[in-house]
NUFIGU-629428 format. One record per atom (N, C-alpha, C): residue number from 1; residue in three letters; atom name; x, y, z. Coordinates in pm, whole numbers, padded with zeros to 5 digits. Layout:
N
resi|resn|name|x|y|z
NUM|ALA|CA|X|Y|Z .
...
***
This chain:
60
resi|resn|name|x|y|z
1|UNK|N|-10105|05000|02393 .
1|UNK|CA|-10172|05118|02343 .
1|UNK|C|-10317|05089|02310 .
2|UNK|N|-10382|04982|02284 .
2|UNK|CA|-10451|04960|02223 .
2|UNK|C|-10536|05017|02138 .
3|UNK|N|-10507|05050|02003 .
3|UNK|CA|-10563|05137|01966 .
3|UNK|C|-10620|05053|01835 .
4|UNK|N|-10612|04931|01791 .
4|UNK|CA|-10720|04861|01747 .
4|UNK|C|-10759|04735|01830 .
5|UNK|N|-10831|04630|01809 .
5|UNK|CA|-10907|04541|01927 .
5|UNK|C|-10796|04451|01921 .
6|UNK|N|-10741|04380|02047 .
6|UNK|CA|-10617|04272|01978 .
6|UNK|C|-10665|04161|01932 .
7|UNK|N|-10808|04102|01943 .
7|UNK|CA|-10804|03974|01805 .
7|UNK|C|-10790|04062|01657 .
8|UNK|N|-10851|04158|01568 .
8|UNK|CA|-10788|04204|01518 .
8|UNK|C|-10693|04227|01467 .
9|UNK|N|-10577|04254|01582 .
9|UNK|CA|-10425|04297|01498 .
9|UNK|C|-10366|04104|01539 .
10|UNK|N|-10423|04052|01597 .
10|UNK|CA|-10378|03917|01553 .
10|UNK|C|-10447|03846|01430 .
11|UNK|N|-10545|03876|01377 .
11|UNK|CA|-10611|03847|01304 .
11|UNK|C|-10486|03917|01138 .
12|UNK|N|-10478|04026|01151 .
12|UNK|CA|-10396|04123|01083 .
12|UNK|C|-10229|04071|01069 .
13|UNK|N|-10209|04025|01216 .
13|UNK|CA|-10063|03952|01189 .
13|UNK|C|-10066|03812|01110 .
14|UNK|N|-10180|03749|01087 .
14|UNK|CA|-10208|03602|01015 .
14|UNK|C|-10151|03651|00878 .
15|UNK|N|-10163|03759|00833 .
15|UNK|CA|-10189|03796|00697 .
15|UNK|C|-10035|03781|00662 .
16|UNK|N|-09963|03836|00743 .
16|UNK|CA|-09775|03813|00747 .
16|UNK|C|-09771|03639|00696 .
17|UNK|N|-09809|03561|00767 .
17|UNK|CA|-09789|03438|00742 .
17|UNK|C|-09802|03387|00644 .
18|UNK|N|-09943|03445|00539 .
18|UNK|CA|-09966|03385|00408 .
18|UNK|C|-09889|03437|00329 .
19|UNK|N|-09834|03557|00318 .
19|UNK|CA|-09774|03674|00258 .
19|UNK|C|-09615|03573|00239 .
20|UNK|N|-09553|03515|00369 .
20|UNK|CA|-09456|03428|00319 .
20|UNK|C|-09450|03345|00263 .
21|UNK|N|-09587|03244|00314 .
21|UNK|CA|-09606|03138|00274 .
21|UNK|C|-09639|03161|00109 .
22|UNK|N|-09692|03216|00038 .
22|UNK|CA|-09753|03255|-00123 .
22|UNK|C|-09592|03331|-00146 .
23|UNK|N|-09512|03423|-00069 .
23|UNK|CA|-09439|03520|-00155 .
23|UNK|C|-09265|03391|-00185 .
24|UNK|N|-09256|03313|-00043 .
24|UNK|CA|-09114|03208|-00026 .
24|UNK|C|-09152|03093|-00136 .
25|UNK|N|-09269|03080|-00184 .
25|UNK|CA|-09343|03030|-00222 .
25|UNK|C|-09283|02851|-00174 .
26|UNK|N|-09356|02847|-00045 .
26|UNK|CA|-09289|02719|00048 .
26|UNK|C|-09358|02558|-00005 .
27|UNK|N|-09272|02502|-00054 .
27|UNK|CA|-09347|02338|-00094 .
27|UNK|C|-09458|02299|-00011 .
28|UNK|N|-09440|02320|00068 .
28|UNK|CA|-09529|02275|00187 .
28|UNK|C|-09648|02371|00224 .
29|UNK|N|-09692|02426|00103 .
29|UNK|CA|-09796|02485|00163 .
29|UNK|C|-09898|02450|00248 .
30|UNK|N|-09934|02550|00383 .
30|UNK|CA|-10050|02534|00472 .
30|UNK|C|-10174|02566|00441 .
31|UNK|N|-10221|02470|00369 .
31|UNK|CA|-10363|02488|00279 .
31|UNK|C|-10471|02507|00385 .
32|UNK|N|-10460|02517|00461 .
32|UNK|CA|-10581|02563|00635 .
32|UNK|C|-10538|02679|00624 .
33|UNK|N|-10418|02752|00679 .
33|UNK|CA|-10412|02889|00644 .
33|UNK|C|-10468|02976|00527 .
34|UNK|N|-10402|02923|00429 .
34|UNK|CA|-10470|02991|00280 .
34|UNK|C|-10613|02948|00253 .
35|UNK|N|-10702|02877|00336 .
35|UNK|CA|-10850|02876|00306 .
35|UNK|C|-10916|02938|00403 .
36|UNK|N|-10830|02963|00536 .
36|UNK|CA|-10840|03061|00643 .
36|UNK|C|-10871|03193|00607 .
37|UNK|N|-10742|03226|00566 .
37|UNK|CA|-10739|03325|00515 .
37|UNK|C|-10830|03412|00379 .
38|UNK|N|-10847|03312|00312 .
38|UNK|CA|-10936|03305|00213 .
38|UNK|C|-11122|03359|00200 .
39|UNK|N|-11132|03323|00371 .
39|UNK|CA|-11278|03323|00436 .
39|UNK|C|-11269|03431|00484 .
40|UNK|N|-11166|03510|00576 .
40|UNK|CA|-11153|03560|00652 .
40|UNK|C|-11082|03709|00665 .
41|UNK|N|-10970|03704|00537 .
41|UNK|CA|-10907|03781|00508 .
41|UNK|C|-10976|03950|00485 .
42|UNK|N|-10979|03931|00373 .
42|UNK|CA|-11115|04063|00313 .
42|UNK|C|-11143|04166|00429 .
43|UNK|N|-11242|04057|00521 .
43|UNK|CA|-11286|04126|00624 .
43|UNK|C|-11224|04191|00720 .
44|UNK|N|-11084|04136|00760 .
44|UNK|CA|-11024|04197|00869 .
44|UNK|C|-10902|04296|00764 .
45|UNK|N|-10944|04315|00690 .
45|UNK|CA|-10867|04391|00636 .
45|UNK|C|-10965|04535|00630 .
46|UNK|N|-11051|04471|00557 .
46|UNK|CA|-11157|04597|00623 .
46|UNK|C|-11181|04651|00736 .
47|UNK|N|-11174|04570|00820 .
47|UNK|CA|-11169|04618|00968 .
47|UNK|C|-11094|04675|01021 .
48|UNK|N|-10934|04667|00980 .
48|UNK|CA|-10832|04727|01031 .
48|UNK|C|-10856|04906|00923 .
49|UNK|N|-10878|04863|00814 .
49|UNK|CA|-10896|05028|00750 .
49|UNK|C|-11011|05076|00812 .
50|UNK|N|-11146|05039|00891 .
50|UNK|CA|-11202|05153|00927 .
50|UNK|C|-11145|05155|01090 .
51|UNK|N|-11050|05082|01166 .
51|UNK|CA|-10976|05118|01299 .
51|UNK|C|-10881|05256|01273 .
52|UNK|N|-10846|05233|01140 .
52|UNK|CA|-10717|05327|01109 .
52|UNK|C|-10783|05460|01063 .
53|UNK|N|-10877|05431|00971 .
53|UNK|CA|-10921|05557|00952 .
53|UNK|C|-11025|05651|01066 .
54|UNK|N|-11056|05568|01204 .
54|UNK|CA|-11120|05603|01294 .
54|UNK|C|-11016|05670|01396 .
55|UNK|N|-10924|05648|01382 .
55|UNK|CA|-10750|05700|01470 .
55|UNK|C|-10723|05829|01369 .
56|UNK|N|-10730|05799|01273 .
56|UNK|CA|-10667|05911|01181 .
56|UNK|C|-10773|06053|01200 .
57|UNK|N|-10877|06013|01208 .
57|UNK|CA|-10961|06138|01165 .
57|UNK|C|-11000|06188|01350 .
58|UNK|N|-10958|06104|01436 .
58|UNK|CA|-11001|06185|01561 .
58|UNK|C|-10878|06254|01601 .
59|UNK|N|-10744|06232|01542 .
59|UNK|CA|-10613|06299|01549 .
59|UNK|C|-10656|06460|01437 .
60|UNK|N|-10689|06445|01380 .
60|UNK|CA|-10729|06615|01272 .
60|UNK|C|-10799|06728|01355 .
***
């Protein structure tokens, strides 16, 4: 469908990973991910809310 960019919604699926990794709360934490994420996060989160709100408002 592509209806956001796919680095993006892979960027967006990373977020699943920390979400286990912080929520299973796993001994082994992947401290590259969570500083990854850390740098990186914010932004593609922002990015995916103005993809979504750019879908939403050309559907009205």
């Amino acid at each position: 469908m592509n209806i956001i960019p796919m680095e993006l919604a892979s960027n967006i699926a990373d977020l699943t990973v920390i979400r286990n990794i912080l929520t299973h709360q796993y001994l082994d934490l992947e401290w590259d991910k969570i500083k990854n994420f850390l740098a990186s996060g914010p932004e593609n989160v922002k990015k995916f809310v103005q993809a979504a709100q750019k879908i939403t408002q050309s559907q009205v």
